[in-house]
N, C-alpha and C positions, 0 to 999 in steps of 0.2 A: 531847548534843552529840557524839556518839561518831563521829568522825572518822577512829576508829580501824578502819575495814573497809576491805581490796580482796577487788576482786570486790564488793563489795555496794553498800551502803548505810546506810549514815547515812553514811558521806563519801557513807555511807551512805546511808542513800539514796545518795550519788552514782553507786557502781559497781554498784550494782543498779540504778537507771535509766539511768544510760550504756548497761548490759547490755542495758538492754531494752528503747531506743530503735533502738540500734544492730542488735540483731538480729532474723532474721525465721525464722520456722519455717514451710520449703518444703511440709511436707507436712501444710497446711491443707484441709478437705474442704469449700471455697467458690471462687465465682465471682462476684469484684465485680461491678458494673453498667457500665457506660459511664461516663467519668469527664471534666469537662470537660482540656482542655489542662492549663492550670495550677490549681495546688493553692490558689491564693490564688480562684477561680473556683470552685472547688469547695464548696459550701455543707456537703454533708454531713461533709467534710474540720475543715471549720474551726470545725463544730458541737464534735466531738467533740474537736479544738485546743484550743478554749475552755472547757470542760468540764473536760478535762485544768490548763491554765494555772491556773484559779480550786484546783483541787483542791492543786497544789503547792505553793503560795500558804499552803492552809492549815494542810498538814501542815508546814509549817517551821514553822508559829506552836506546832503540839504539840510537836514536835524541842526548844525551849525552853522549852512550857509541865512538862512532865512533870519534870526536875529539878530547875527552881524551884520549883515547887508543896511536892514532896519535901521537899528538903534548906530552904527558908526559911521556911515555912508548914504543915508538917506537923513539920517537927526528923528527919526521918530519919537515923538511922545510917549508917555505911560499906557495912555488909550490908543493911539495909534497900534502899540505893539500887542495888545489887549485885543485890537478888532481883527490885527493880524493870525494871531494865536485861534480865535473865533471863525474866523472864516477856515481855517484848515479843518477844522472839527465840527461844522454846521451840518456837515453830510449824516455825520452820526444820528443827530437830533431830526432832521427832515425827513431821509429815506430810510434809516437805517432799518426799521421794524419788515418796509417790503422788499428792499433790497434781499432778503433770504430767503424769501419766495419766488422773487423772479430769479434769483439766482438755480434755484434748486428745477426748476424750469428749462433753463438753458446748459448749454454744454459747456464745462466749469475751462477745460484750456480754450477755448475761444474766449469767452469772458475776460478771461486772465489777458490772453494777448491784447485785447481791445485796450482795455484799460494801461497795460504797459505803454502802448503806442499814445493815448492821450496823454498820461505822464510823461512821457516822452517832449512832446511838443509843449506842453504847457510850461517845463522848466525850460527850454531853450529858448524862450522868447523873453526871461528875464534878461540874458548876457548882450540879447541881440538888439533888447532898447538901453539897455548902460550904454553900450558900447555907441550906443546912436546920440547917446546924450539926451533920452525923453524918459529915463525910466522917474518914476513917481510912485508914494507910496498903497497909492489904489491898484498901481498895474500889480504890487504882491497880495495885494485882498485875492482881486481876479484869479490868479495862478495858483495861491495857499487853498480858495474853496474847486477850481476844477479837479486840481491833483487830491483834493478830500475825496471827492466824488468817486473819481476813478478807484481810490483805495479801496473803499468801502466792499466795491464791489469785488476789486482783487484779493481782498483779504478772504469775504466771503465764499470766494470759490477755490482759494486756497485753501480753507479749512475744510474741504469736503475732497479733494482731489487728491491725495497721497492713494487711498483705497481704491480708486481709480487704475493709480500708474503701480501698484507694486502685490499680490499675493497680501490675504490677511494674515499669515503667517509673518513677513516682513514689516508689518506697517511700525510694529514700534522699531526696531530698527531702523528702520524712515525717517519717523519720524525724529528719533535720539541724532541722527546726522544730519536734517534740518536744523535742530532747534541749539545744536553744538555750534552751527557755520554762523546762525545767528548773534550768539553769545559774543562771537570773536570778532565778529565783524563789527558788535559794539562796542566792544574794547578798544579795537585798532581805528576805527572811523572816525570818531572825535578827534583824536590823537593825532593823527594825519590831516586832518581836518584843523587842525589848529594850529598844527606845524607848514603847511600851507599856506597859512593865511599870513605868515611870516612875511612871504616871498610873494606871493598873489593876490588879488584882489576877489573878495568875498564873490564878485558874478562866475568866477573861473570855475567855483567848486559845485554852482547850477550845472557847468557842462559834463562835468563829473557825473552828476546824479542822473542828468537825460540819458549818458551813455550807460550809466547802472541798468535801465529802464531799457532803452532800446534793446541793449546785448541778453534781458530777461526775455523779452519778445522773441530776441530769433532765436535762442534755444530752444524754447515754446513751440517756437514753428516746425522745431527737428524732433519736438519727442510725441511720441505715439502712442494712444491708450485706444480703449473698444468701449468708450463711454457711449450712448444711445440717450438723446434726451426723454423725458417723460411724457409718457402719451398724452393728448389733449383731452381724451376722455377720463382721465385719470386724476385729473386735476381739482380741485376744489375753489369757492370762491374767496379771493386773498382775502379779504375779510375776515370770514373764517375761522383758517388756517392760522392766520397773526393771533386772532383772540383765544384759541386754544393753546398756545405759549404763553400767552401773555395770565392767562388764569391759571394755568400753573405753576408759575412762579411766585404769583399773589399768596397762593394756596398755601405751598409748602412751606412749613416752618422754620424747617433751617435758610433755606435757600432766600427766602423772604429778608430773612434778618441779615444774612451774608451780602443781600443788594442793599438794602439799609445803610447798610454801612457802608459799601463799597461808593454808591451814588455820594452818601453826604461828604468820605473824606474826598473824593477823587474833587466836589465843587473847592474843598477850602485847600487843597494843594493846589489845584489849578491857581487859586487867586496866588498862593505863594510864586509858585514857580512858572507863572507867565511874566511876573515881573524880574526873575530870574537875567538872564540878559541886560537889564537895564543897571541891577544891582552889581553886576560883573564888570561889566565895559563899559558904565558911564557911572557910577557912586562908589564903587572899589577902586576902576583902572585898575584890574588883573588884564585883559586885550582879550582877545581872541584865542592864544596859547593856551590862559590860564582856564579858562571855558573851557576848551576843549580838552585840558585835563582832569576837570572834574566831571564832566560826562565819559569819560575814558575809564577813570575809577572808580565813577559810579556803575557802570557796566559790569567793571569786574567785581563788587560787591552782589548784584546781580545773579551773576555766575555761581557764585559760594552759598547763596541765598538756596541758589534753585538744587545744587548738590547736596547743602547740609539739608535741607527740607523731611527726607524722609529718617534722618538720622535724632533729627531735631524734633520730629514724631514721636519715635519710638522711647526719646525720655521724656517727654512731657505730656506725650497723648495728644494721636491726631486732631481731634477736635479741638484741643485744648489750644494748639500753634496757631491756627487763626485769629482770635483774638490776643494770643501773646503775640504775635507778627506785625499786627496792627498796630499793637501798643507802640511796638520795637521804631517803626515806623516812624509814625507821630512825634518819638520821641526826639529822633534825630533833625527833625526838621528844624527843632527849635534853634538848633544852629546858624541857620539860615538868618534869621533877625539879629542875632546876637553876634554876628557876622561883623557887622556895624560899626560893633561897639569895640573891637579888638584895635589897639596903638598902631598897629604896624600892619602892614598889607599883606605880607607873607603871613600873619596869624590869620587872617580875614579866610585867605587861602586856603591853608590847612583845615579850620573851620568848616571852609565849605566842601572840601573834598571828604572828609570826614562825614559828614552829615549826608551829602549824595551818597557817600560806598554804605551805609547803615541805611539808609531810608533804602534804595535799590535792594540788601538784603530783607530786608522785613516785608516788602514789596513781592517778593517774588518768590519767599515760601510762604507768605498767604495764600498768592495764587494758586501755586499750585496745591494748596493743600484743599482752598476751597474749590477749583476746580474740578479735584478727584471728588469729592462729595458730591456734584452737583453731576459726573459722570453715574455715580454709582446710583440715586437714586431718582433718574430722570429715565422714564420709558426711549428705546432706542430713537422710535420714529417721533420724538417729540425734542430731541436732542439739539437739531440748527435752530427749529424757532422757539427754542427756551434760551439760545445761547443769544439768539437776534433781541429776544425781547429785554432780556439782560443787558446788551450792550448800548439796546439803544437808552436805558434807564442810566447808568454809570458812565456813559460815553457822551450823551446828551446833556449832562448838567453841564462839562468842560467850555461847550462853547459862550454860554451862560456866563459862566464863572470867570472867563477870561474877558468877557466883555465889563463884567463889574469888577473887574481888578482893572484893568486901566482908567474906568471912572473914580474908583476907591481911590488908585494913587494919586490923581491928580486933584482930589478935594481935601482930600487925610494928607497923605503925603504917603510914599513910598516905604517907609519902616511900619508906620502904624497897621498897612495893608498887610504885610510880613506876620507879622502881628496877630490877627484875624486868623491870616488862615494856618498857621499853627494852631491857634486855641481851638477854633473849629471844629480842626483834624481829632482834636484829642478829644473834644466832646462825641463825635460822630464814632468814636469806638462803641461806644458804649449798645447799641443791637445785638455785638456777639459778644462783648464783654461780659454782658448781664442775660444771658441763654445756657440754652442746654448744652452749646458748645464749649463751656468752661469745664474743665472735668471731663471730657468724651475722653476715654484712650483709646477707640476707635470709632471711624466714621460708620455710619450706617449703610449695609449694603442693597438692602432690598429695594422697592422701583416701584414708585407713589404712581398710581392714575396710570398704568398701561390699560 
C-alpha cells in the first residue's frame, strides 16, 4: 500500500504513472500512420487504451494482494515485509539508470509485451505453490523482484510510446485518457480488492493481476505503430549517454533541489509506509477491507490533488506549490503514528484514511507541478535520460529504506519507526522550502544545456 512515493509510484504507482502518461520522449525514431480525427475513432488508439485499462485494474489487485498474503497468511515479520517491499523496488536502484538506454534502443511495444508476458508468469506461480501447499515467504522475494524488473522496463517504454501510436497533435489527449483510466482504476482496485478478500483468499487476487498482465499483452499484440528502432551506428556508448543525464540534473538548480528532496522524503515515507500493512492487519485489526479502503481513498485524494494542481498554481504561484505540497504531505503523514494512540479502532480508521486522502493530495500536485518544471527547462533530446537518472536517485533509496524499516521495527519497535519517518519527511522538505522556488509565481520556461 506504499503511498508513500513522489515521483513515482505506488502512490505509487501514482507518480510514476502520472510521469508517464504525462510525458513524452521527443526523440523517438518512428513515424505514426495517418490517424483518424478523434481518438475515440481511432481503433488502434483504443486497442491499446483497453489493454492498458484491464492491466491497471489488475495490478491494484497485487498493490493489496502482496501484503496480505504476507503479514496474514504466511505471519511475516516487520523485516520480512521490509525485504518484501525491497525486493519489489531493487530493479529501480540496480538497472534503473541503463535500463533507458537499452530501452531507447529497442522497439518500445515489443519491450512492453515481453515484460507483460514475465509479469504474467511470475504472479501465477504464487496461487499455483499455495494451492500446492509449498508457498514460503522467499518464493514472494523471487516473484516481488522479477515483476520489479519487468516493470522497469515496461514503464520505461511506456513513457516513450504514446508519440508512437497517436499524431503529436493527439498526444495530450492520450495522454489525459491514459492517465484518467489510471486514477480510477486506483480508486476502484483496492476497493474491490478488499471487498474480495472478504470471500477469497489473498492468492486469488495474484490470478487477478496475471490475467491484468496477460490481456495487456494481447492487446499489444493487436495494435500497430511504424516505430523503426535506432540505427547501430547512431548509438553512443551507454556510459556516456547515462552520465550526460546524470550531470544535468547535478547541475540544475532547481531540478537538483526538487530531487533532494524528492530522494530524502520518498527514503523516510518508505520506512513509514512499508510498515503500513503490518500496522493495519496485525497492530489495528482493520483486515483486509479496511486496507483496501484507505488505498481506495487515498487514490481518490490523488485524483483531486492532480486536478486542483493547476488551480492551486494560479493562487499561490507555480513554484511556490512544490514546497507547499510537500509540506501538505509531511503533514498528513503524522497521522499515521498517531493512529495508535486513538481509544477505538474506527478512530484509528478514519485517522488513517484521512492522512492517505491528504498525503495522496499533496503527493500528486507536487508532481505534477515539479514535473512541468523539469519538462520546461530540460533539452528535448536529454528528456528519458534525465528522467532515468532522477528516478533511479528517488526510486533507489525505497528499496534501502524498506530494508531499514523492517530492521528499525524489529529493534525500536513498530510506532517509534512510524515515528522517524515522519520526522524525516518533514526535515527533508526543507531543499525547496528554503529555494528559489518559494515565491516563484511561475515556473521558468527556457532549456538549460541544449
Amino acid at each position: 500500500m506504499n503511498a508513500g512515493t513522489t515521483d513515482n509510484a505506488q502512490q505509487g504507482d501514482n507518480a510514476l504513472q502520472t510521469e508517464a502518461t504525462l510525458q513524452s520522449d521527443t526523440a523517438l525514431q518512428a513515424t505514426p500512420a495517418q490517424k483518424p480525427a478523434s481518438l475515440w475513432r481511432d481503433r488502434n488508439f483504443m486497442t491499446f487504451w483497453s489493454g492498458q485499462a484491464v492491466s491497471q485494474l489488475g495490478a491494484q489487485l497485487g498493490q493489496l494482494a502482496f501484503p496480505v498474503l504476507a503479514v496474514t497468511l504466511l505471519g511475516a515479520s516487520e523485516f520480512e515485509v521490509g525485504a518484501l517491499n525491497a525486493a519489489g523496488l531493487a530493479a529501480f536502484l540496480l538497472i534503473g539508470l541503463p535500463a533507458g538506454a537499452w530501452v531507447d534502443r529497442w522497439l518500445k511495444r515489443r519491450t512492453m509485451i515481453v515484460a507483460d508476458l514475465v509479469r504474467t508468469a511470475a504472479m501465477a506461480t504464487v496461487p499455483i505453490l499455495w494451492w500446492a501447499g509449498i508457498l514460503q515467504i522467499w518464493h514472494l522475494y523471487a516473484v516481488a523482484a522479477v515483476v520489479g524488473a519487468a516493470t522497469v522496463f515496461f514503464d520505461v517504454s511506456y513513457q516513450s510510446y504514446v508519440p508512437v501510436l497517436v499524431d503529436a497533435g493527439k498526444v495530450p489527449q492520450a495522454n489525459s485518457k491514459l492517465e484518467a483510466t489510471s486514477q480510477i482504476a486506483r480508486i476502484g482496485g483496492p476497493a474491490a480488492g478488499g471487498a474480495l478478500l472478504v470471500i477469497v483468499s489473498a492468492p486469488v487476487l495474484f490470478v487477478g493481476e496475471a490475467m491484468g498482465y496477460l490481456l495487456s499483452a494481447i492487446f499489444l499484440l493487436r495494435t500497430r505503430d511504424a516505430e523503426v528502432p535506432v540505427p547501430a551506428k547512431d548509438r553512443r556508448p551507454l556510459a556516456s549517454e547515462i552520465k550526460e543525464g546524470l550531470v544535468f540534473v547535478v547541475r540544475h538548480p532547481l531540478i537538483s533541489r526538487v530531487v533532494a528532496c524528492t530522494g530524502g522524503v520518498n527514503f523516510f515515507t518508505t520506512l513509514a509506509f512499508t510498515l503500513m500493512p503490518v500496522l493495519v492487519l496485525r497492530e489495528l485489526g482493520l483486515g483486509p477491507e479496511g486496507m483496501g479502503l484507505i488505498m481506495a481513498v487515498g487514490a481518490v485524494g490523488g485524483l483531486i490533488g492532480a486536478v486542483a494542481a493547476p488551480r492551486f498554481a494560479a493562487w499561490i504561484g507555480e513554484g511556490t506549490v512544490i514546497p507547499v505540497a510537500s509540506m501538505i504531505s509531511s503533514l498528513f503523514l503524522l497521522l499515521v503514528p498517531l493512529s495508535v494512540l486513538a481509544p477505538e479502532r474506527w478512530m484509528s480508521l478514519v485517522m488513517l484514511i484521512v492522512s492517505e486522502f491528504g498525503f495522496a493530495f499533496g503527493v500528486l500536485a507536487y508532481n505534477i507541478m515539479q514535473l512541468s518544471m523539469r519538462q520546461r527547462v530540460c533539452p528535448p533530446r536529454l528528456l528519458g535520460r534525465m528522467n532515468a537518472s532522477i528516478r533511479f536517485v528517488v526510486w533507489g533509496v525505497m528499496p534501502i529504506a524498506a530494508l531499514a524499516s523492517g530492521l528499525l521495527a524489529e529493534n525500536l519497535g513498530l510506532v517509534p519507526t512510524l515515528w522517524i519517518g515522519w520526522a524525516g519527511s518533514i526535515v527533508l522538505v526543507a531543499p525547496v522550502l528554503f529555494s528559489p522556488l518559494w515565491g516563484m509565481r511561475r515556473l521558468p520556461d527556457e532549456v538549460h544545456g541544449a
